[in-house]
C-alpha positions as CSV (number, residue, x, y, z in Angstrom):
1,X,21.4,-46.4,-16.5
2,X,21.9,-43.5,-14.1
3,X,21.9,-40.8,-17.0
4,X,18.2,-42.5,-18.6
5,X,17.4,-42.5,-15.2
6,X,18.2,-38.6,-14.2
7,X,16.6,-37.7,-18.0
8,X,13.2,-39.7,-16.7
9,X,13.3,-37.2,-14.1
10,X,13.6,-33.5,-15.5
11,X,10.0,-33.9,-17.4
12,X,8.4,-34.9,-14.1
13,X,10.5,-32.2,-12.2
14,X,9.2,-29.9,-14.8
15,X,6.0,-30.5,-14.2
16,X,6.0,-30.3,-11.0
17,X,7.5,-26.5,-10.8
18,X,4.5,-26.0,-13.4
19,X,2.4,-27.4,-11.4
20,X,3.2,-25.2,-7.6
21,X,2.2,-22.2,-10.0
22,X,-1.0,-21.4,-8.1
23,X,-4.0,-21.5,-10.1
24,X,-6.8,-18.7,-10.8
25,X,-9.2,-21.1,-7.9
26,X,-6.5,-20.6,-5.7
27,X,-5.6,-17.6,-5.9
28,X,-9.1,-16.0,-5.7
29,X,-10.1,-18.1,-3.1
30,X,-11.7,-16.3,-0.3
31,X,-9.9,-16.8,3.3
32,X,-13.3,-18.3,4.9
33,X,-13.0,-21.2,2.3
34,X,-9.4,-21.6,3.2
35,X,-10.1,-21.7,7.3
36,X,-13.3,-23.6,7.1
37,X,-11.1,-26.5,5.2
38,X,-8.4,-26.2,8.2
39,X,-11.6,-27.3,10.3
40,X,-13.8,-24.9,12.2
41,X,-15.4,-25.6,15.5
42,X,-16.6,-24.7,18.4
43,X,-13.7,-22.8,19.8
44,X,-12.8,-21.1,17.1
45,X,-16.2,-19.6,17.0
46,X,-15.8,-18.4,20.2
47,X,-12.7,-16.3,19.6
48,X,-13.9,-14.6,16.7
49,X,-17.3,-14.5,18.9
50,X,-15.6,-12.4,21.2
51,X,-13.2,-10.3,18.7
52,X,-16.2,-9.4,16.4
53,X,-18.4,-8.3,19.0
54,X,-15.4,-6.6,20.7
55,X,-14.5,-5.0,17.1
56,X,-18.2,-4.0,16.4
57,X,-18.2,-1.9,19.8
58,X,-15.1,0.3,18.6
59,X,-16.6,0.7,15.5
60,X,-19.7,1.8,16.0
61,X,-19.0,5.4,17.2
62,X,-16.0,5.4,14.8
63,X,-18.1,4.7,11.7
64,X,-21.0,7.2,12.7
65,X,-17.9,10.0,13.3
66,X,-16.3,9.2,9.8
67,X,-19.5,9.5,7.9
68,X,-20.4,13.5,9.5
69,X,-17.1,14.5,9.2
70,X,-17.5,12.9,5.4
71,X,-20.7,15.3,4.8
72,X,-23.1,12.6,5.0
73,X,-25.7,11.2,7.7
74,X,-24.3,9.1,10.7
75,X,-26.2,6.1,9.4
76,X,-24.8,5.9,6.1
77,X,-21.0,5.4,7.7
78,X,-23.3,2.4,10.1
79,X,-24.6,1.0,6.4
80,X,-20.8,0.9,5.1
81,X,-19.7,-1.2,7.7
82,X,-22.6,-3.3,8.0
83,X,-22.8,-4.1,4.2
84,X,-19.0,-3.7,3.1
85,X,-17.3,-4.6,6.3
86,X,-19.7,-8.3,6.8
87,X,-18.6,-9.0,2.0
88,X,-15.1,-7.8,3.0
89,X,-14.4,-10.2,5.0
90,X,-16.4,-13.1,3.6
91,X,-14.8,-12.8,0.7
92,X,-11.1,-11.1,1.3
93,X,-8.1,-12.9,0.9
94,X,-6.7,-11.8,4.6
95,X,-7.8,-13.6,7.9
96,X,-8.4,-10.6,10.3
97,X,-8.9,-7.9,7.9
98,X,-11.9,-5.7,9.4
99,X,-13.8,-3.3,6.3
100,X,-15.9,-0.4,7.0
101,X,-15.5,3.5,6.0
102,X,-12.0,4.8,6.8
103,X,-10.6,8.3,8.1
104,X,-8.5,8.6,5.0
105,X,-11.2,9.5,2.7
106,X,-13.1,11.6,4.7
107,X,-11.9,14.5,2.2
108,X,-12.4,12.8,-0.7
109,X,-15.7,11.7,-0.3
110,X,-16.5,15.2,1.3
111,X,-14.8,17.1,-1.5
112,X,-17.2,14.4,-3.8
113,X,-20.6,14.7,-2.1
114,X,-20.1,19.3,-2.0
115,X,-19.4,18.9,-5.5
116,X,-21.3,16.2,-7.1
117,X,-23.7,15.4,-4.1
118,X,-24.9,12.3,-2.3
119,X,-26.1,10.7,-5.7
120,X,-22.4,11.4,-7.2
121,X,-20.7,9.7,-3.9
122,X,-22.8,7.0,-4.0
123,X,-22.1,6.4,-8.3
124,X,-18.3,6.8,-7.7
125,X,-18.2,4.5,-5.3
126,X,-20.3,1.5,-7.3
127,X,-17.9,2.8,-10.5
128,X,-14.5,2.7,-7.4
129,X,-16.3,-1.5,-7.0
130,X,-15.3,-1.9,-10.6
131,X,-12.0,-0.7,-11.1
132,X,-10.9,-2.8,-7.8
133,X,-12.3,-5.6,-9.4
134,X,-10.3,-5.1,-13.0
135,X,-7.5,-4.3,-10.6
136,X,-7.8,-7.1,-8.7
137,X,-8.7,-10.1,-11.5
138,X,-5.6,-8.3,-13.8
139,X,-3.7,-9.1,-10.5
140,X,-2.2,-5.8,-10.4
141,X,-2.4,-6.0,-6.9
142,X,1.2,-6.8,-6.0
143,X,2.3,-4.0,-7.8
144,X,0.4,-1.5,-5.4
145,X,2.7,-2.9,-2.4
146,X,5.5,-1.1,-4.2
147,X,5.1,2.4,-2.8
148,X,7.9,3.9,-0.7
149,X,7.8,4.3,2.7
150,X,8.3,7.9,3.1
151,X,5.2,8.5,0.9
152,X,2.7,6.6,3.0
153,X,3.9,8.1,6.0
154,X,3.6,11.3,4.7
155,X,0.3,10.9,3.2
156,X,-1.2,9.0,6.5
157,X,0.2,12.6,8.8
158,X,-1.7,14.5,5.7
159,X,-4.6,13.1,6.2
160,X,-4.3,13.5,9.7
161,X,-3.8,16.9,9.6
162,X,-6.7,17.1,7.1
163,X,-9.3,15.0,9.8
164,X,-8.5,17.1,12.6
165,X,-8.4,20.6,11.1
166,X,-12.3,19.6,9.6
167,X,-13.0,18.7,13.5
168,X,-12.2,21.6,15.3
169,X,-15.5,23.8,14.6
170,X,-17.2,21.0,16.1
171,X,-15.0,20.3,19.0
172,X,-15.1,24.0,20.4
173,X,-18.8,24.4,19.0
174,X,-18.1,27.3,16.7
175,X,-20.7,28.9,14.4
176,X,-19.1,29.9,11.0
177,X,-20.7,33.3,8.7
178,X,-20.9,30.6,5.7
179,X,-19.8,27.6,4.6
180,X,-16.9,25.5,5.8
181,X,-14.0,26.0,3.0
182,X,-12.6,23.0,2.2
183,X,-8.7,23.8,1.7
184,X,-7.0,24.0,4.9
185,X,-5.4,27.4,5.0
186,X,-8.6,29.3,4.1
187,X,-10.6,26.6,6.5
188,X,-8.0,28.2,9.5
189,X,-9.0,31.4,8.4
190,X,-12.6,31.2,8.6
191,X,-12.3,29.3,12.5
192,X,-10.0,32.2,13.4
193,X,-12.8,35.0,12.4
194,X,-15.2,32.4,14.3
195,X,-13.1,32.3,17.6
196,X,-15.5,34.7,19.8
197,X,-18.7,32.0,18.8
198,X,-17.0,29.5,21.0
199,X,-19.4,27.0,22.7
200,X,-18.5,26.1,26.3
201,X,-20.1,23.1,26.8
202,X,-19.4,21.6,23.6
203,X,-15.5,22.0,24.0
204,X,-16.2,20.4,27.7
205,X,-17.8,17.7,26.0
206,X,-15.0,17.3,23.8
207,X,-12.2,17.5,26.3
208,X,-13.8,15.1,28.4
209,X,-14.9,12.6,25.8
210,X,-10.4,12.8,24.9
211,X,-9.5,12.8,28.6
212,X,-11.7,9.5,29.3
213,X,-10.4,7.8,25.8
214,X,-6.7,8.3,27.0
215,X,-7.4,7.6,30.8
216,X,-9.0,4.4,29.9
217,X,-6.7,3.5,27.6
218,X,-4.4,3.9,30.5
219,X,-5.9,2.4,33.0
220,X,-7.5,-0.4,31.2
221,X,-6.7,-1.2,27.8
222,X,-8.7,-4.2,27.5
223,X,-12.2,-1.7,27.6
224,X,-14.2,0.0,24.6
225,X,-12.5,3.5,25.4
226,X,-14.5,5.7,23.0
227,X,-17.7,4.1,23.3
228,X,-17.3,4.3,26.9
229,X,-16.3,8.3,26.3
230,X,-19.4,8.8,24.0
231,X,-21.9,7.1,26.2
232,X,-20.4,9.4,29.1
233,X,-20.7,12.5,27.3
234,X,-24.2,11.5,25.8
235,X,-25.4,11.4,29.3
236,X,-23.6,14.5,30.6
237,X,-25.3,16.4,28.1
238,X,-28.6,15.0,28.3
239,X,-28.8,14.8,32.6
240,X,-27.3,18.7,32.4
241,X,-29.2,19.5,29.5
242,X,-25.8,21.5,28.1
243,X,-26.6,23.5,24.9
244,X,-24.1,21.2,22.7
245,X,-25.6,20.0,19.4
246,X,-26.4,16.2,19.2
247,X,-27.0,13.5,16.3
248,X,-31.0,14.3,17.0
249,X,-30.8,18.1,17.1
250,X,-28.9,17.9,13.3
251,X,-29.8,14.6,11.9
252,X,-33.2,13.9,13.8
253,X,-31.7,10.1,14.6
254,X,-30.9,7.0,12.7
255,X,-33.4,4.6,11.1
256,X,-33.7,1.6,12.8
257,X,-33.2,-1.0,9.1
258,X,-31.1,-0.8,6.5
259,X,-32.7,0.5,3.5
260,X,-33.7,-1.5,0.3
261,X,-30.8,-2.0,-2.5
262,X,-31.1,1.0,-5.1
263,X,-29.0,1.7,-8.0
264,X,-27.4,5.5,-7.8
265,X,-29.4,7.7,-10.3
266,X,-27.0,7.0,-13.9
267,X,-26.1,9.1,-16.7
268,X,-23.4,9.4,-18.9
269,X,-22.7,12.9,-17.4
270,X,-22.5,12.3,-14.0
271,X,-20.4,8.9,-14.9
272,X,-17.5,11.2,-16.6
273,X,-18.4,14.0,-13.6
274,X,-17.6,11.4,-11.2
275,X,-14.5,9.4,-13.0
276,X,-11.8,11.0,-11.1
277,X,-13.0,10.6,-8.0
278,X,-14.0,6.9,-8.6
279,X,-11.1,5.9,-9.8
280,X,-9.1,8.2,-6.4
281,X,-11.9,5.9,-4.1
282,X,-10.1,2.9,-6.3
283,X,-6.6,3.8,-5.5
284,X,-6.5,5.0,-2.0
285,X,-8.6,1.7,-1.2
286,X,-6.4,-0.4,-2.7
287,X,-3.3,1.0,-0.9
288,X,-5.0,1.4,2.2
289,X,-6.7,-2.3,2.9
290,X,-2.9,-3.5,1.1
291,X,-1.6,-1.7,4.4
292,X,-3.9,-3.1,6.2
293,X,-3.6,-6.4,5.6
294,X,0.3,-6.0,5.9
295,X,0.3,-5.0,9.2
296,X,-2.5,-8.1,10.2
297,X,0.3,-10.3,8.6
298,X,2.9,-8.7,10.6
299,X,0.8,-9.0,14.0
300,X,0.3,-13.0,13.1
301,X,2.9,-14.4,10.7
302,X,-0.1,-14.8,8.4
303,X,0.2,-14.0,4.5
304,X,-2.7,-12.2,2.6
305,X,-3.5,-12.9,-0.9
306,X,-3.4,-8.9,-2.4
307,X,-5.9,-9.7,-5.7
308,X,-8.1,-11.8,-3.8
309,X,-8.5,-8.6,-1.2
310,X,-8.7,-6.3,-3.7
311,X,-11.5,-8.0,-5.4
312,X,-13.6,-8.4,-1.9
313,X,-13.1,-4.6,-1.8
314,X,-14.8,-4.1,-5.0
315,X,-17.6,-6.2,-4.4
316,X,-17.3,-4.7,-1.2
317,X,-17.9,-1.1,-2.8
318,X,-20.8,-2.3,-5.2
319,X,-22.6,-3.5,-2.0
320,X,-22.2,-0.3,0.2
321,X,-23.2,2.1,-2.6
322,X,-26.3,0.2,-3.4
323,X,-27.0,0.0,0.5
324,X,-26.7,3.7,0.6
325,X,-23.0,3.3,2.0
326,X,-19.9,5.4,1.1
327,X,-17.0,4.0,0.8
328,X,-15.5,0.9,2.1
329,X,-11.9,-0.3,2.8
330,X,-9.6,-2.2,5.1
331,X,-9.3,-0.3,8.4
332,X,-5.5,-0.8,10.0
333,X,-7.2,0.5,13.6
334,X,-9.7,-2.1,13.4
335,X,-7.8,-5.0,11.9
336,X,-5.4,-4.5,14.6
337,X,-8.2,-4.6,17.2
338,X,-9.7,-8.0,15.7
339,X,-6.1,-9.4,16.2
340,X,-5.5,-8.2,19.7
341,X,-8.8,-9.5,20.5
342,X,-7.7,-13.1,19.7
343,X,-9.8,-13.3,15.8
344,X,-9.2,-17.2,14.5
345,X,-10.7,-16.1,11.4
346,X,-12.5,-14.0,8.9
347,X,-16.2,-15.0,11.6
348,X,-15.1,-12.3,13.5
349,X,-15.3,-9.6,10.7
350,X,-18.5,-10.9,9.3
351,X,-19.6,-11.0,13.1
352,X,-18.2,-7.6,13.7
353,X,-21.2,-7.0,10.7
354,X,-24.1,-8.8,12.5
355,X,-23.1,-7.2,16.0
356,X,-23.4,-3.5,14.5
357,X,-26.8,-4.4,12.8
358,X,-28.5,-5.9,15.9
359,X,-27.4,-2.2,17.6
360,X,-28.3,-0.2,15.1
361,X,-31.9,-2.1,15.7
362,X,-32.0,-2.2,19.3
363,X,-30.3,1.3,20.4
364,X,-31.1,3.5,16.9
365,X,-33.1,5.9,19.2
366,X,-30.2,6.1,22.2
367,X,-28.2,7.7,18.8
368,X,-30.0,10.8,18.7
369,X,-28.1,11.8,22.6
370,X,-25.1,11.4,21.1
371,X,-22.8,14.8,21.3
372,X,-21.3,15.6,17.9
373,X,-18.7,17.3,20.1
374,X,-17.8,13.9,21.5
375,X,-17.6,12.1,17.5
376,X,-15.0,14.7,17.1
377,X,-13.1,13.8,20.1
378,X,-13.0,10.4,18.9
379,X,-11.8,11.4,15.7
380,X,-9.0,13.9,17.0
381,X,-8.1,10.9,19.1
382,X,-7.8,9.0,16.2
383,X,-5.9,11.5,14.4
384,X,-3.4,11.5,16.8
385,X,-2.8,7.8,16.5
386,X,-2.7,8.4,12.7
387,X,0.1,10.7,12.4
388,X,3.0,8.2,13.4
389,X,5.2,10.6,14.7
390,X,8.5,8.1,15.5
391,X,8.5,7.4,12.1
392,X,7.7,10.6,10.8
393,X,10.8,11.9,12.6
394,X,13.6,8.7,11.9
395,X,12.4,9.5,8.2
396,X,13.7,12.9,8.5
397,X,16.9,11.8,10.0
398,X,17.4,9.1,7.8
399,X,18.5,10.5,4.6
400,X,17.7,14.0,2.7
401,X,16.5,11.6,0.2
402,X,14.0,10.2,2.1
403,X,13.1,13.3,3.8
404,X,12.8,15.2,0.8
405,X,9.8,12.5,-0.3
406,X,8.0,12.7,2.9
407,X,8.3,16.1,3.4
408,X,6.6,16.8,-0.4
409,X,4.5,14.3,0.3
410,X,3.0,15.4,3.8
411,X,2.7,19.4,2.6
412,X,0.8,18.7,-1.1
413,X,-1.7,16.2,0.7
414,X,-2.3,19.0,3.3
415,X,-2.1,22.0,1.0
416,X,-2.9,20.5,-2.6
417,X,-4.5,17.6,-3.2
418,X,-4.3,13.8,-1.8
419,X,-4.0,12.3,-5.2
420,X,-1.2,14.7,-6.2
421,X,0.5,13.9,-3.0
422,X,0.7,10.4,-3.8
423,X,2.0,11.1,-7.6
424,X,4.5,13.7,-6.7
425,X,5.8,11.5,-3.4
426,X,6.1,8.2,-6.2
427,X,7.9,10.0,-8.4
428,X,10.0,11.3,-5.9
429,X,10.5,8.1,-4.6
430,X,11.0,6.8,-8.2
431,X,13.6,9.6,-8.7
432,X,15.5,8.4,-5.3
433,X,15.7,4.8,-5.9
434,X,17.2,5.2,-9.6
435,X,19.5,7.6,-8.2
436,X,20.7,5.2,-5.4
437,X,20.6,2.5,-8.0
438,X,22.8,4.1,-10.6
439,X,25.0,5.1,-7.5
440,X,25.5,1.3,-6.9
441,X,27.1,-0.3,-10.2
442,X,30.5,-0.4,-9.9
443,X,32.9,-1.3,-13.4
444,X,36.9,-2.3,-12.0
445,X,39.1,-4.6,-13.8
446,X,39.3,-8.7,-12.5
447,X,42.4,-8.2,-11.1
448,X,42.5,-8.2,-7.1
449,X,44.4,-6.2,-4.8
450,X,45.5,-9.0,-2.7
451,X,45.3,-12.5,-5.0
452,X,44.0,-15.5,-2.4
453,X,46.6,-18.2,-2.3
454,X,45.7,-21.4,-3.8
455,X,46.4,-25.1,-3.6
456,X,48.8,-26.7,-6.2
457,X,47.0,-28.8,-9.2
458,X,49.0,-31.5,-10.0
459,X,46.9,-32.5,-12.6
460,X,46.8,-29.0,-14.5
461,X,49.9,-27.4,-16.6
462,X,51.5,-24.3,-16.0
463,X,50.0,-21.5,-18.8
464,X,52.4,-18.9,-18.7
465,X,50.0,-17.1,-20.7
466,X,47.7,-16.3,-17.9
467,X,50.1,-14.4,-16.0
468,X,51.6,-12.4,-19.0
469,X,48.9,-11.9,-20.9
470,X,49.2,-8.2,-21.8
471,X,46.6,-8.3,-24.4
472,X,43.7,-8.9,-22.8
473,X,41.9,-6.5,-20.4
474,X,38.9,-8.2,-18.1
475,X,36.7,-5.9,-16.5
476,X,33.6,-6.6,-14.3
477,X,30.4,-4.9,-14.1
478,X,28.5,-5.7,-10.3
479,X,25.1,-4.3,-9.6
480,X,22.1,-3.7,-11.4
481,X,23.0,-2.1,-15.6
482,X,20.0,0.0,-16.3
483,X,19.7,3.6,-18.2
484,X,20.3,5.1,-14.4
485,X,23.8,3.8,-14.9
486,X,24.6,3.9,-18.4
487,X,26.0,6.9,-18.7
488,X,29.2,5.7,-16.3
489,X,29.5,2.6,-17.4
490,X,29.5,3.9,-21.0
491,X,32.2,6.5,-20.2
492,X,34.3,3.5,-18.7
493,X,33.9,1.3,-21.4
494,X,34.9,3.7,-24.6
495,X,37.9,3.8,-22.8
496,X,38.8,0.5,-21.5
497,X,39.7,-1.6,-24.9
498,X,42.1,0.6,-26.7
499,X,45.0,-0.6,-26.1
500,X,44.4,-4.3,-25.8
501,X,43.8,-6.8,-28.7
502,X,41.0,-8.7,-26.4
503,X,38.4,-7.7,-24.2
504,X,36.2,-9.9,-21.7
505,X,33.3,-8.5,-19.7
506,X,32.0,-10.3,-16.8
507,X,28.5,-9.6,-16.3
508,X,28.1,-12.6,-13.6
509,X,27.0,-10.1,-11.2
510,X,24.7,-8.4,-13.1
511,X,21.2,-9.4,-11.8
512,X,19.3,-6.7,-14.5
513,X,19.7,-5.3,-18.1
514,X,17.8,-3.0,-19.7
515,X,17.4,-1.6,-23.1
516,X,19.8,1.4,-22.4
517,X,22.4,-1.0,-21.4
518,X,21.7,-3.5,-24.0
519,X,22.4,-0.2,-26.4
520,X,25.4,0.9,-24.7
521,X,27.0,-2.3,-24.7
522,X,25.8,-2.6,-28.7
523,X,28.0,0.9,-29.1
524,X,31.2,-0.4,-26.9
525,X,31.2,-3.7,-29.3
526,X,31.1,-1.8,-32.5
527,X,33.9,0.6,-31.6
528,X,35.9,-2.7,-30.0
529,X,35.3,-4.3,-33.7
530,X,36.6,-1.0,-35.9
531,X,39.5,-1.2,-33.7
532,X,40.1,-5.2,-34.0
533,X,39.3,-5.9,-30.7
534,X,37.9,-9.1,-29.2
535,X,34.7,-8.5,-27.3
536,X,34.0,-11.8,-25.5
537,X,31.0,-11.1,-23.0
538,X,31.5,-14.1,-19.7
539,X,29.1,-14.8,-17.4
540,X,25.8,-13.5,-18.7
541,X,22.7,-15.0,-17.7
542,X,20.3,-16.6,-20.1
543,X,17.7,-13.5,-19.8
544,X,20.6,-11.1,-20.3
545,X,22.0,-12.8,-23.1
546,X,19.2,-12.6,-24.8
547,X,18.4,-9.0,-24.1
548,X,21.5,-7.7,-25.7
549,X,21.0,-10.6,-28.9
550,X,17.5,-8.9,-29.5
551,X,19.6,-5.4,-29.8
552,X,21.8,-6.7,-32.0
553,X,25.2,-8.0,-29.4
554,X,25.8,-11.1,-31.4
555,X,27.9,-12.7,-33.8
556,X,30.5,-11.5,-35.6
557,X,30.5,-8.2,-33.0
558,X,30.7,-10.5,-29.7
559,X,30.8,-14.2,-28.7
560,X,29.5,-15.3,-25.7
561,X,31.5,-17.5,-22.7
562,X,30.2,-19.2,-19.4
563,X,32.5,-17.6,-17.3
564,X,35.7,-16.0,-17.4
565,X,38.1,-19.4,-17.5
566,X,35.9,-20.5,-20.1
567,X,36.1,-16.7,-22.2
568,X,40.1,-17.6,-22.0
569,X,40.1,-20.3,-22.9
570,X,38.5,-19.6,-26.5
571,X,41.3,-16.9,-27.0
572,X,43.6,-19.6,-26.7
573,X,41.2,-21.5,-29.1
574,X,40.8,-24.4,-26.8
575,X,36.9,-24.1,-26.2
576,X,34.4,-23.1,-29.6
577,X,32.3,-19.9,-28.6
């Protein structure tokens, strides 16, 4: 009764694991959907009331700062985060992730727009939309998590380096004989021959837009530190009338609308012309909202859905490009804001949209007094916080592993190329991890030290055979059997089984097989069967097991036992293999 009973429940058990498998709804369901089902009211509203509009008031120098430093018009960085940040979060799978354009690919999409121009930017970033989207609904997403820690690090201080090094003509004011290089060794060059153009009043302006960011950051954390410092130096400049260079004087001012949807002029040209930097935009948004929505999780005990984020982000992209936008991420500086500021939900992001758009109608003409000495204050201020210097320098400590992938990483992002900093720094990474891995098998024979004493069985029989048993030769491999390690344990086992008549391999604490091990162990059985050994292999899991049958580790070469009693046991021909 109890046996018909326990079979009547392994099919509904079944089921049931079947069943907790989330489904594609549920997987790709946006965050809102999820927090509007928990049961939104009135106070929720508030919070994210508050967070948005305290988010949108941080962001709206920020964006306007990433945008000129990116080659394009202030308004265009104001149309990202109006258009992507408000469909990031209505349809992103974190709670408090905030969108808009990020200081990361300030010199991709500036390298883009000198090469291809504004048209090109805005048709790699509707073509970036997509490949987040594939990326996304394939759900490669969790894969993208998987990049070591030394190589973001090193690539956030890169681009750091980068941001700030393409703000320093503006922060002193220099005037350079021709066009701002874009590598950063002949970009020092050129602002060392510019040194004697130096403008007074806009290094002032810069100094004090930094000094009041840090002193009110200070003082009172709680307040809008650089759009207090940009509305300072705006009206420094325009009571002293100082001779520093303003959104008006360069730009002429921001519209006051956001301009009718347009599709990027097409051609099959320009789309292969623009492919590598779409699918760059693709990448580095990926791993950058991924980041982003880490650290909100971390902040809140709250867990992101990756694919439904990274397919937000592409409609996200799509949006902003057809807006007249450039590219659109997660933004960690942001997100982290929205959480501090006490965000329930995603409301506050799409808020945090709304709040920037009723400015940019209101106050489009105070724009034109802003200093773009004090943007690039903002943005060296923000470089400062993006070069995490505690970790940079643990990761040097740490190991001359790990500082060997940071350090590559940090130096071919700043002197090469962002993309190739990433590859190299994963490979490196790559490199490491086998190398640690291989490092970490381990091949000894079953036979302890010290032996643990034991209780007496009165029910069992003495076998003398288990304590004289000079034929057979147990060995164990622990840790993870890939081609990293095949090579040792190969060595060990051509060796092992020559002098015995049986052989028993415990692979209990084996957690992974690969095809190089299945092929080593394939070798080791064939020599054990010219020389008339017993191969018995104990302990193998299922997925193992059936590895090394699909190589050809089966019958007559090895037989197969549960565990290592159990592989005795059929050498003394009391248990069938």
């Amino acid at each position: 009764m109890d046996q018909s009973h326990q079979a009547s429940r392994q099919p509904a058990q079944k089921s049931a694991q079947k069943s907790a498998k989330p489904t594609f709804a549920e997987l790709f369901t946006p965050k809102l959907v999820t927090v509007w089902r928990e049961g939104y009211h009135l106070p929720q509203f508030k919070a994210d009331f508050m967070a948005g509009l305290t988010v949108a008031i941080v962001a709206l120098p920020l964006s306007m700062a990433i945008a000129i430093a990116s080659g394009v018009t202030p308004e265009r960085g104001l149309f990202t985060a109006i258009v992507g940040g408000f469909i990031i979060s209505a349809l992103g799978g974190s709670r408090f992730q905030i969108g808009g354009p990020a200081g990361a690919f300030i010199v991709l999409v500036a390298a883009t727009v000198q090469r291809e121009g504004v048209d090109g930017l805005l048709l790699a970033t509707m073509m970036s939309g997509v490949f987040l989207l594939a990326i996304g609904y394939l759900r490669l997403g969790t894969y993208i998590k998987f990049i070591p820690y030394p190589v973001t690090v090193g690539f956030t201080a890169g681009i750091a380096i980068i941001i700030f090094s393409g703000q320093i003509v503006e922060l002193f004011g220099l005037k350079l004989a021709g066009k701002e290089p874009g590598p950063l060794l002949p970009k020092l060059m050129a602002i060392g021959q510019a040194a004697g153009t130096v403008n007074i009043s806009a290094t002032l302006v810069a100094v004090l837009t930094i000094g009041t960011i840090v002193a009110v950051k200070h003082w009172r954390p709680g307040w809008p530190g650089m759009l207090i410092a940009v509305g300072l130096a705006s009206l420094v400049v325009a009571l002293l009338a100082l001779p520093a260079e303003t959104i008006g004087t360069r730009y002429g001012g921001i519209p006051r609308s956001l301009p009718f949807p347009a599709l990027p002029a097409l051609s099959l040209g320009k789309v292969v012309a623009v492919l590598p930097d779409a699918i760059a935009f693709a990448l580095l948004g990926a791993i950058e909202s991924l980041l982003s929505a880490v650290v909100a999780d971390g902040m809140t005990g709250r867990r992101h859905r990756s694919n439904c984020e990274l397919v937000a982000q592409g409609f996200a992209n799509i949006a902003s490009a057809l807006f007249g936008g450039i590219c659109t991420t997660g933004t960690i500086a942001r997100t982290a804001t929205n959480v501090r500021a006490g965000a329930h939900g995603p409301v506050s992001g799409m808020l945090h949209s709304l709040f920037l758009l009723v400015f940019m109608l209101v106050a489009a003409p105070l724009a034109s007094y802003i200093p773009l000495a004090a943007l690039a204050g903002v943005l060296a201020v923000v470089c400062w916080n993006m070069f995490e210097k505690q970790a940079f320098a643990t990761l040097l400590r740490a190991s001359r592993g790990d500082a060997l992938v940071l350090l590559a990483t940090f130096l071919i992002v700043v002197l090469r190329d962002l993309t190739e900093g990433i590859v190299v720094g994963f490979a490196l990474g790559s490199i490491l991890f086998i190398d640690r891995m291989a490092k970490s098998i381990a091949v000894e024979a079953d036979v302890p030290l010290v032996q643990d004493d034991v209780a007496d069985s009165s029910g069992r029989a003495y076998d003398a055979s288990e304590a004289s048993d000079t034929e057979t030769v147990v060995y164990r491999i622990s840790g993870a059997f890939f081609f990293g390690a095949a090579s040792t344990v190969g060595s060990v086992l051509d060796r092992i089984a020559d002098q015995r008549k049986n052989f028993i391999l415990d692979c209990s604490a084996v957690p992974l097989f690969d095809s190089t091990a299945a092929n080593v162990i394939e070798s080791a059985a064939h020599k054990a069967s010219r020389a008339g050994v017993r191969f018995i292999i104990a302990g193998a899991s299922p997925q193992i097991r059936r590895t090394l049958i699909n190589h050809g580790v089966k019958r007559p070469l090895v037989t197969y036992a549960a565990s290592i009693k159990d592989a005795r046991a059929q050498l003394a021909g009391n248990l069938e293999a």
